[in-house]
N, C-alpha and C positions, 0 to 999 in steps of 0.2 A: 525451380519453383514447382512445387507438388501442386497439382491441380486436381479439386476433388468433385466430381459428377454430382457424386451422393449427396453428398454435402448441399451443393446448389438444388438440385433437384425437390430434397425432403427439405431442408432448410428455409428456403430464399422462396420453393415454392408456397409454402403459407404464407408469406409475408406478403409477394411482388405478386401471386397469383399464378396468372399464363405470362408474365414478361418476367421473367427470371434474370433477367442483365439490366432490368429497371433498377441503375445504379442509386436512385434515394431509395427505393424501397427495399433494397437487399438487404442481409447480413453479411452472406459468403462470399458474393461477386463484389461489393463493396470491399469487403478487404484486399481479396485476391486481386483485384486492382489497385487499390492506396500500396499495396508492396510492393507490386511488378513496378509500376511509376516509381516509387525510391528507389530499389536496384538499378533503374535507369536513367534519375535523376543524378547518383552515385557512380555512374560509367561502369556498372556492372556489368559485364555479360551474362545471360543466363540462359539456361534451356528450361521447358516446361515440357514435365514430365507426368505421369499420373500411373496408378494401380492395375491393378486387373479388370477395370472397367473400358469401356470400349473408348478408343482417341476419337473415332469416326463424327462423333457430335460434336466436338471439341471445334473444329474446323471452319467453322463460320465464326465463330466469335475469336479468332486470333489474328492478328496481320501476317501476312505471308511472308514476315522477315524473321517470326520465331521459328526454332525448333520444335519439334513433340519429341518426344522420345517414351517409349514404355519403361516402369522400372527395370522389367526383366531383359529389357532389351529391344523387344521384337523389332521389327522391319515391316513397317505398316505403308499403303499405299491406298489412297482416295479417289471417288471422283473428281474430287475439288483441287487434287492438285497430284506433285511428283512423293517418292518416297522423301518423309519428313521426320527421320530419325534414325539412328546409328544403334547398333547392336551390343553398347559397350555398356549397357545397365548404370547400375547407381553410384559403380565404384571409383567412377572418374570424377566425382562429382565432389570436390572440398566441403560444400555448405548443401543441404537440404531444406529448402524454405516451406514450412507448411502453416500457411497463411489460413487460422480459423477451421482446418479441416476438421472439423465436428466427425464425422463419420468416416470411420475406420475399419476396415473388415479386419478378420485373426490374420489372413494372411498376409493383408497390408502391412497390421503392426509388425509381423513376425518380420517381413521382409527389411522395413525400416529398423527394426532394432539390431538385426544383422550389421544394417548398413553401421550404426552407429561403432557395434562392437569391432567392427571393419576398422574403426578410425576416423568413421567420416561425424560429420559436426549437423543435428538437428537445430534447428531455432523455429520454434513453434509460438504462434500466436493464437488470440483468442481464448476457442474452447474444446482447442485441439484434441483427438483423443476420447471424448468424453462419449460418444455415440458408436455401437456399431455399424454393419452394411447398411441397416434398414434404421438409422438411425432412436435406433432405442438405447437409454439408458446404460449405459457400462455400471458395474458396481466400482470398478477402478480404474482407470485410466488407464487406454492400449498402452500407454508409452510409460507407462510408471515401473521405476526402479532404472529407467537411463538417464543418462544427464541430457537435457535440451538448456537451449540457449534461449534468451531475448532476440526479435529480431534487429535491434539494434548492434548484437554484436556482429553479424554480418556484413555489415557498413563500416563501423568500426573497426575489422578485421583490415579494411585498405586504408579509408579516411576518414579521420574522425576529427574533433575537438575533444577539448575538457567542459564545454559547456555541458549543463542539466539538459536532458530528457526533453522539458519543459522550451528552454531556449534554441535546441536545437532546430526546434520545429520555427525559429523565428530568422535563422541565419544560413545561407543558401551558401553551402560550400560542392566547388566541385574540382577536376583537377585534370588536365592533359600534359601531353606528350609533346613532344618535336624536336625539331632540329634550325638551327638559322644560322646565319653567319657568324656566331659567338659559340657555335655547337650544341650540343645535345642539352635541351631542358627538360622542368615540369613546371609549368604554370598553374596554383591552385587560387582561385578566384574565390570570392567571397562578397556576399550582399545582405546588409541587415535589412530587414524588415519590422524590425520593433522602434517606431518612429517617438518612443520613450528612453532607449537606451543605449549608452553609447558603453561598449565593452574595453576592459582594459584585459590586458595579461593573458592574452587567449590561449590555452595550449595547442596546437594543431600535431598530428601527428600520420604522417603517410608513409604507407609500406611503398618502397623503392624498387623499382623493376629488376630484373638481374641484369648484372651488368655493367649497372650503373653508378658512379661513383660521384658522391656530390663534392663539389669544391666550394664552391658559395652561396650562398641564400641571402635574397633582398627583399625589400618591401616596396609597395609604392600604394599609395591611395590617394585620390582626388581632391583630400582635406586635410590631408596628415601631410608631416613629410618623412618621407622613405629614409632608407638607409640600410645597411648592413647589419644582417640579424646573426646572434651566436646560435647554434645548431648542436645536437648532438644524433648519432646514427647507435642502437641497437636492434640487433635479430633484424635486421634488414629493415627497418623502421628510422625514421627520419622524424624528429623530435624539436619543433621550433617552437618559438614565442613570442605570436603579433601584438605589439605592445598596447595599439588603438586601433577599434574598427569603431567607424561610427556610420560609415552609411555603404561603402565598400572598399575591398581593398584585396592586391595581389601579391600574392610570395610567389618567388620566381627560385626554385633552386635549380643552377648552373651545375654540370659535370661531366664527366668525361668519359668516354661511348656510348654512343648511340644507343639510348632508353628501347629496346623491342617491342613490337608490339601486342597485344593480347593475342591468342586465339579462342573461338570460339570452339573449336574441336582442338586438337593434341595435329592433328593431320594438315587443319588450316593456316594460313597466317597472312599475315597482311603488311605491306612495308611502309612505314610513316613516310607520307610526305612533309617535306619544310613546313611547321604552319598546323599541322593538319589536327585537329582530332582524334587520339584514338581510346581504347580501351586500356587501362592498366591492365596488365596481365595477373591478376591476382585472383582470383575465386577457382579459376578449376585443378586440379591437383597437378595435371600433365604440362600446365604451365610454368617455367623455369622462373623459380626464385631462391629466396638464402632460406636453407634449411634452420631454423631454430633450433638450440640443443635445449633439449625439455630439460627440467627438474621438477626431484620427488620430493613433494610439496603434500606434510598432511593437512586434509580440507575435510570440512565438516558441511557434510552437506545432505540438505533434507529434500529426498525426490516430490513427487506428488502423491507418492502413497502415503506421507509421512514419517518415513520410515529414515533415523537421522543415522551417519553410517562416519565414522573417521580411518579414511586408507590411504595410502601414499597414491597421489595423483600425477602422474605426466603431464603438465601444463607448460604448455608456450604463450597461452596468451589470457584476458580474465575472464572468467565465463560469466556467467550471468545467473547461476546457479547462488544460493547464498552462501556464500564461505565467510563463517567469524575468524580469524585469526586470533582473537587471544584466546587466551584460556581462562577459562571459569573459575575464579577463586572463593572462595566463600568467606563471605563477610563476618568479622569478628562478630560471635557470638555474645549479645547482652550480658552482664554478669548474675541479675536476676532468673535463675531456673527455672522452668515452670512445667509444670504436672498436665495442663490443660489440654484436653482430648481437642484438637481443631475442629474434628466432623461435628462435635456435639455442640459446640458453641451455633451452629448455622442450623440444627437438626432438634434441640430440646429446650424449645419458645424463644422468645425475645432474647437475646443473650449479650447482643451488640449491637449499640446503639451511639453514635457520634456523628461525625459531619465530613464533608469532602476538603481536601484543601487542590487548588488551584495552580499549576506551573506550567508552561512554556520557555520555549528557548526565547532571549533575548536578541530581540532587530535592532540597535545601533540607530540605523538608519530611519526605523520605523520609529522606535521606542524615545531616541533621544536618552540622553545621560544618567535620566533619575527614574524616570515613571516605573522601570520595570525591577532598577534596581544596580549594582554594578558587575553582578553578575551572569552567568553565559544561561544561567538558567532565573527566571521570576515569577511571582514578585518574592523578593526575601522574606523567610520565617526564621525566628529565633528559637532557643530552647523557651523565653519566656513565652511567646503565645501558645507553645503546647502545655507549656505548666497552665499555663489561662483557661487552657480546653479541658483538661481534667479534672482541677480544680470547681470547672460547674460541671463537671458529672457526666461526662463523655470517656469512652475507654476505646472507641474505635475510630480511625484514621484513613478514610478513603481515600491513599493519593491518585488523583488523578493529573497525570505525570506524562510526558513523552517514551516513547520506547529507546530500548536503550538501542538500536542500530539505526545509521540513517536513513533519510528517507528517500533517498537518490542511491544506483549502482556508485561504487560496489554493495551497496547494504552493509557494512560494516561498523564497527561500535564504537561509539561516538562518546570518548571518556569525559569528557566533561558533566554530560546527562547519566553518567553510571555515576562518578563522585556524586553529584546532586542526590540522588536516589540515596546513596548511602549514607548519609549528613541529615537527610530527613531521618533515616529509621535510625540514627542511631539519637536522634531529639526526641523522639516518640517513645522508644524505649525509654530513656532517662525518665520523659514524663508517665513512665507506666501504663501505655494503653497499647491495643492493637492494632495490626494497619493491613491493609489490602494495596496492593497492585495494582490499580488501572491503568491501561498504556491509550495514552489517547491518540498517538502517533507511532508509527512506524516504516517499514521498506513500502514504499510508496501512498503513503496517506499521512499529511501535513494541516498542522492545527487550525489552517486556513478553512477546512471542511467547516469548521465550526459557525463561520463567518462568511460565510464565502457571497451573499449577499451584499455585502459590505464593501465588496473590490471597487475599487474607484475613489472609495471615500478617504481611506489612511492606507492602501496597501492597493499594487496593480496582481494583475492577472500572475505573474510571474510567481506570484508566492503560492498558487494555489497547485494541490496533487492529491489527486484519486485515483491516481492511474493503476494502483494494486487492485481492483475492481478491473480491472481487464489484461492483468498482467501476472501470469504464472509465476513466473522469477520472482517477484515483488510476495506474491502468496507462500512462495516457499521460506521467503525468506524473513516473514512474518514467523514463519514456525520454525524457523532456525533461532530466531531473535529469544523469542521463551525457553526455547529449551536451553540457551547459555543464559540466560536467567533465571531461571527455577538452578541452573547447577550453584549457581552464585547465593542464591537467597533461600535454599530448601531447610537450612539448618539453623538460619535464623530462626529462636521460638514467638517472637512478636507478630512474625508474618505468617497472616490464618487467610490468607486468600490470594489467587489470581485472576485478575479480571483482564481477559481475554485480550476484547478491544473494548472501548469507550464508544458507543451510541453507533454503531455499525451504518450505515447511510447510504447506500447506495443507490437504493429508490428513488432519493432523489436527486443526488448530485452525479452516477452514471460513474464513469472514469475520469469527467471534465467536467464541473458544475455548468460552464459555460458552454461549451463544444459535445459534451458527450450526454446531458443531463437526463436523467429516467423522468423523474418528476412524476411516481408512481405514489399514490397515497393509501390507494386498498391493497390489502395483504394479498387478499386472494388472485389480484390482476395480478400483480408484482410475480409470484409465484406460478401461475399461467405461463405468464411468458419468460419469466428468468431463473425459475427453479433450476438449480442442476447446471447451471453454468456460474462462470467467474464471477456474475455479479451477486452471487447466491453464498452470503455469510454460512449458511446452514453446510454446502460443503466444505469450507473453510475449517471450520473449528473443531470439527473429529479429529482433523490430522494435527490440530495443533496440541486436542489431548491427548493423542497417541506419544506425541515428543516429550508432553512435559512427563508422561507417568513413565519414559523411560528411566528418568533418573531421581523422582518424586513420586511415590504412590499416596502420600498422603494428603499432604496443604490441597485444601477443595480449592476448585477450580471457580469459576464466574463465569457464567456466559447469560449475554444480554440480546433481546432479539433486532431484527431490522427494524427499520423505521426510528431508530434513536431513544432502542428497548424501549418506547413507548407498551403501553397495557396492551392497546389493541393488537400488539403485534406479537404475543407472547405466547400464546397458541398455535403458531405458524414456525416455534422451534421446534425442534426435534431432537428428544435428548438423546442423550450418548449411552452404548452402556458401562461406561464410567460411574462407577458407585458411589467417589465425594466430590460430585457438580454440582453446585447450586445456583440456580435458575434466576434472573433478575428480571427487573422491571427500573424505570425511570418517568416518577409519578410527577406530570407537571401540567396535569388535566384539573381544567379546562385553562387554554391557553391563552383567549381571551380574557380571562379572570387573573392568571397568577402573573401573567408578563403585562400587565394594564399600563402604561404610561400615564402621566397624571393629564388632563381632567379626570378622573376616576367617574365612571357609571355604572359599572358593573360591581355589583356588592356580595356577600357570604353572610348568610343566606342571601337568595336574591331570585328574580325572574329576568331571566335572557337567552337569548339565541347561544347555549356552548360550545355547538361542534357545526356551526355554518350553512344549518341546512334549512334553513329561513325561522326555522320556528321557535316561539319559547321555550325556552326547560324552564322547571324547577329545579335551582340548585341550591343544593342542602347537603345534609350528611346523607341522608339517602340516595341519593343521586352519588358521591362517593360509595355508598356500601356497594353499589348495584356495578360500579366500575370496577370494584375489585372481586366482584363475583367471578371475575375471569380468572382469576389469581389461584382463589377457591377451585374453580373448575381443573385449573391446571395440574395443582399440589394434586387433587385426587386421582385425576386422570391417569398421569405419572407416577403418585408414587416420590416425588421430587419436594426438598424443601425449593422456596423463593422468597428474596430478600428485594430488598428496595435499597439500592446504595445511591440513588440521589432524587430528591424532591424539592420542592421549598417551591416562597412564593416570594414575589416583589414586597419588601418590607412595608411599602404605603398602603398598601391595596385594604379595602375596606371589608372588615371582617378576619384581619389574614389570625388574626390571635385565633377565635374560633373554626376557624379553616384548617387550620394546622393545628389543633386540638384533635377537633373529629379525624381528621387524616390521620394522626399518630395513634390516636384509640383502636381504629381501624386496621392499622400496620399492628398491633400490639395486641389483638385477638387472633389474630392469625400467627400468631410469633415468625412474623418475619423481622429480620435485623432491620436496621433503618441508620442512614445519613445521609443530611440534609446539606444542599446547595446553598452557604458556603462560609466555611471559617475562614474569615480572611488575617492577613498578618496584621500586626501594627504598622508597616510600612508607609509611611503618611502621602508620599506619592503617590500610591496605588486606592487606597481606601479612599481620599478624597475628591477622584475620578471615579471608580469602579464599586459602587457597594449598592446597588439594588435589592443584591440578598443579604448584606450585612444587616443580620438583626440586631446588633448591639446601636445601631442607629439609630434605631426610635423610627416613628412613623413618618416624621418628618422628612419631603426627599431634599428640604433645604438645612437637613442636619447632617454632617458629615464626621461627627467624632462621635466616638460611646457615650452611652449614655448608662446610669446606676442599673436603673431594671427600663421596665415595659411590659404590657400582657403580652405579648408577642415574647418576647425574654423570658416570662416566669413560663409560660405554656412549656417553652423548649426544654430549659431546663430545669422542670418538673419530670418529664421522660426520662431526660440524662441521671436521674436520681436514683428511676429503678435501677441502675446498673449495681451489680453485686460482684462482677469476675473481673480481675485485672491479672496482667501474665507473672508481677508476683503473688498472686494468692492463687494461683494454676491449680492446687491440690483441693480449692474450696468445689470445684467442678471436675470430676472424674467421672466418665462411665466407659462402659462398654461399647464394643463398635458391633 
């Protein structure tokens, strides 16, 4: 366990002040403790080690049963006690845990990255890396272009499950040693604490001490009944399947000699007693176990600098790094050819103009049989609602879609959400329009962000994940995810855009809506205190254009800012120097007006309080112009076009015809593209539950089927009319770049 001075010192001292180990008010010592307690709730052994800063302070704040050790080795000795470290440096060390170490000096990083190239295995957490000695700013990351880990793979590495991230942190597994009159065991114990769920089919899987040889594996729990479980052993790994746990329950595997027990040094050891408690011997390198014979395995994987690299990798076990395993095939191309410059459609006025359409993965269990649809992705669209869509004069196709890799390690591609994806674009071509990319999910952020208020009402805590908001692995592998998707979709001519992420959130929902939450609403606080780290979208998405323009220089890019590309937040991005970015916004100001629930009070035009700060506004089209003078400010500032890829208002609300008039006149002086929240399908379970913004409703919210027209209807599509460029008439729009 890397323990960082610095870090605490510059860190934790703005935050806790003078009490720097004030465990609520920390960052650094907060984590550096939630890991040390897993490694030990996990029967790990560990030593705590640190840099070229002094151990000397260290000393009071440790219990006299750890180790210190220097990286380089030294042989230090205290007031406060005897010599408390061994001279054998880093390289005995299997796993290096650096729990949030913000600050790094050069010869830190230099010294860990040796270690790395040594063999040995980094798992970094937080905002590892990102600071030097005197914690300032890094432009990249001390540690970028090595592989580090999650630090769940280090737990992982002896005992684990197949449960989520999420549930892991719900089900208390741990695992000993002994010996008794039936001979040499391992007892792994297990307690759930989600007093909602009772789990079936668990995987469990323990690395087996050397030596030792299992002959049977049982169960027993308090409410089940036990019995003999089937097993399998690879690379010294022990492979079962607890069929029920519901509130606790034990595997017992039985085998023959005597399980050894850890050492904390290579030099120390300890003899089990009958009974007893000890350490698995698994974390330090000099401890005896079954060698794994690696294989060269190509893996695609994108560091922290961005930089995605395909080499033969020696792996024994899965990292935590984003590796896709398929390969990128490119989607049959449309049979309509098209001339059309992509840059100039987002860059030479209005050009694209249509509506978003709506998908998530189907819950079974949440969704039931019909609402979502019958398939793994909803709600169903046919080719006829996009012929419906172009027919009133729409050419463009916001999907806003899940990403195509999971949102749980391994982060891998998730075929069912790539068919979906290609079933849409190839409906959209048929119907002749254009479509963009939105990923509204991906390697650790689940469509639950959207909702996540809502937990308790149709959906528990378990379904929710932001954890990519404080998780490396999850970030890289966000920019792994695009870049096998730009290889897949680059050569499609329909698709004229990539839109990054969908409403970027982390201000306020943290890496846990519930547990982790920011609940930051000014830009400028938000940035104060999280600029420059994990929760900070802005470092995020350079590396992720750096992937896609490896193998796509042209289809423009999308990026929307924090806060849920709200206006206000749009001057708080930071463009790239990326030449075809276009800059977004997500117009659904004022919020009290467009999302009104009925009794309706708030009217367009009207007088009321818009942004909560006791007083009246004037709200009119002025009060829109004056909103999107920020837009104005930006476009000049930069240099950058900006689009609006979703808006719209609650179809009752009073005025929305005129509302959405003025809004789209306003979008259409400033020729930015625009589409509108939300074309929905003809799907009759879905639309007669979910159509707030279906304007084909009518104003009525006790109408729930189409209707001929409406002013709300004729406004929309009166806009969709300007459209003049479809990707067969590509050749009517040509210019230069």
């Amino acid at each position: 366990m890397w323990y960082s001075p610095r870090t605490r010192d510059f860190l934790d001292g703005e935050n806790a002040g003078d009490d720097k180990f004030d465990y609520a008010d920390t960052i650094y010592i907060r984590e550096y403790r939630e890991r040390s307690q897993d490694l030990l709730k996990a029967q790990i052994p560990f030593d705590i080690v640190t840099g070229q800063w002094s151990l000397a302070e260290l000393v009071p704040s440790i219990n006299s049963g750890h180790r210190l050790s220097t990286a380089e080795g030294t042989v230090l000795s205290t007031a406060e006690g005897p010599v408390l470290s061994t001279a054998e440096g880093l390289t005995r060390y299997a796993w290096l845990v650096l729990p949030n170490a913000a600050s790094l000096s050069d010869a830190e990083a230099a010294l860990l990255l040796d270690y790395a190239a040594a063999g040995g295995k980094l798992a970094v957490t937080g905002n590892t890396g990102v600071m030097d000695e005197w914690c300032q700013p890094r432009a990249t990351n001390a540690l970028a272009g090595v592989t580090t880990y999650s630090f769940g793979a280090v737990t992982s590495d002896v005992l684990t499950t197949d449960l989520s991230d999420f549930h892991k942190k719900r089900v208390l597994i741990e695992a000993r040693t002994g010996t008794d009159l039936g001979g040499p065991f391992i007892i792994i114990s297990l307690a759930n604490f989600d007093k909602l769920r009772t789990y079936s089919n668990l995987g469990i899987t323990v690395r087996l001490p050397a030596g030792f040889g299992p002959t049977t594996v049982t169960s027993n729990a308090p409410d089940e009944t036990g019995g003999t479980l089937d097993y399998g052993v690879s690379d010294g790994r022990l492979n079962v399947t607890l069929p029920t746990l519901d509130t606790a329950a034990a595997v017992v595997i039985r085998g023959t000699s005597s399980p050894p027990s850890p050492t904390a040094t290579p030099s120390s050891t300890v003899s089990p007693a009958p009974g007893r408690r000890v350490y698995l011997p698994l974390i330090l390198k000099g401890a005896a176990q079954p060698a794994p014979t690696p294989t060269a395995t190509p893996t695609a994987t994108v560091t922290s600098t961005g930089n995605a690299t395909s080499t033969p990798t020696a792996t024994s076990t899965p990292t935590a790094t984003a590796t896709p395993t398929p390969t990128a095939t490119p989607t049959p191309t449309p049979t309509a050819e098209t001339g059309v410059d992509k840059w100039a459609l987002w860059t030479e006025g209005t050009r694209l103009r249509g509506a978003n359409i709506y998908q998530r993965r189907v819950y079974p269990e949440l969704d039931g049989p019909e609402f979502m649809g019958p398939g793994p992705v909803g709600p169903p669209y046919t080719q006829q609602d996009f012929d419906r869509l172009a027919a009133l004069g729409a050419n463009y196709v916001n999907i806003s879609h899940p990403g195509l890799f999971t949102e749980t390690p391994p982060y891998v591609l998730d075929q069912d959400i790539q068919e979906n994806l290609d079933n849409l674009l190839d409906m959209i071509a048929e119907a002749d329009m254009f479509a963009v990319m939105s990923f509204r999910t991906g390697p650790g952020r689940s469509e639950f962000t959207f909702v996540w208020d809502e937990v308790g009402d149709w959906f528990d805590e378990s379904y929710l994940n932001d954890s990519m908001w404080q998780n490396q692995a999850a970030q890289d592998a966000w920019a792994a995810m695009w870049h096998y998707t730009v290889e897949r979709y680059r050569n499609n001519p329909i698709v004229v855009g990539y839109d990054l992420m969908v409403e970027p959130n982390s201000n306020e929902v943290g890496s846990h809506a519930l547990y982790d939450a920011l609940d930051i609403w000014a830009p400028e606080q938000f940035y104060a205190n999280y600029g420059g780290t994990l929760y900070d979208w802005n470092q995020l998405y350079p590396r992720i254009t750096t992937v896609i323009r490896e193998v796509d220089l042209d289809t423009p890019i999308l990026i929307g800012g924090m806060g849920y590309s709200a206006v206000e937040w749009l001057p708080y991005l930071q463009p790239t120097d990326d030449p075809s970015t276009v800059y977004m916004v997500h117009q659904y100001e004022p919020f009290v007006y467009t999302h009104q629930e009925p009794p309706l009070t708030n009217t367009y035009p009207g007088v009321f309080d818009t942004d909560w700060d006791g007083d009246d506004d004037q709200f009119n089209r002025p009060w829109l112009d004056n909103l999107l003078s920020t837009v104005d400010t930006f476009k000049a500032t930069h240099g950058v076009p900006v689009a609006v890829n979703e808006f719209g208002v609650m179809r009752w609300e009073s005025g929305a015809a005129e509302f959405m008039d003025d809004q789209m006149d306003l979008f259409e002086q400033q020729g930015m593209n625009h589409a509108l929240w939300v074309w929905d399908p003809a799907w009759e379970p879905w639309t007669e539950e979910v159509d707030a913004f279906n304007f084909r409703h009518d104003l009525d919210p006790n109408n729930h089927t189409d209707v001929a027209s409406s002013d709300l209807m004729d406004v929309i599509v009166e806009y969709w009319g300007h459209n003049t460029i479809r990707p067969s008439l590509g050749t009517a729009l040509r210019s230069g770049r």
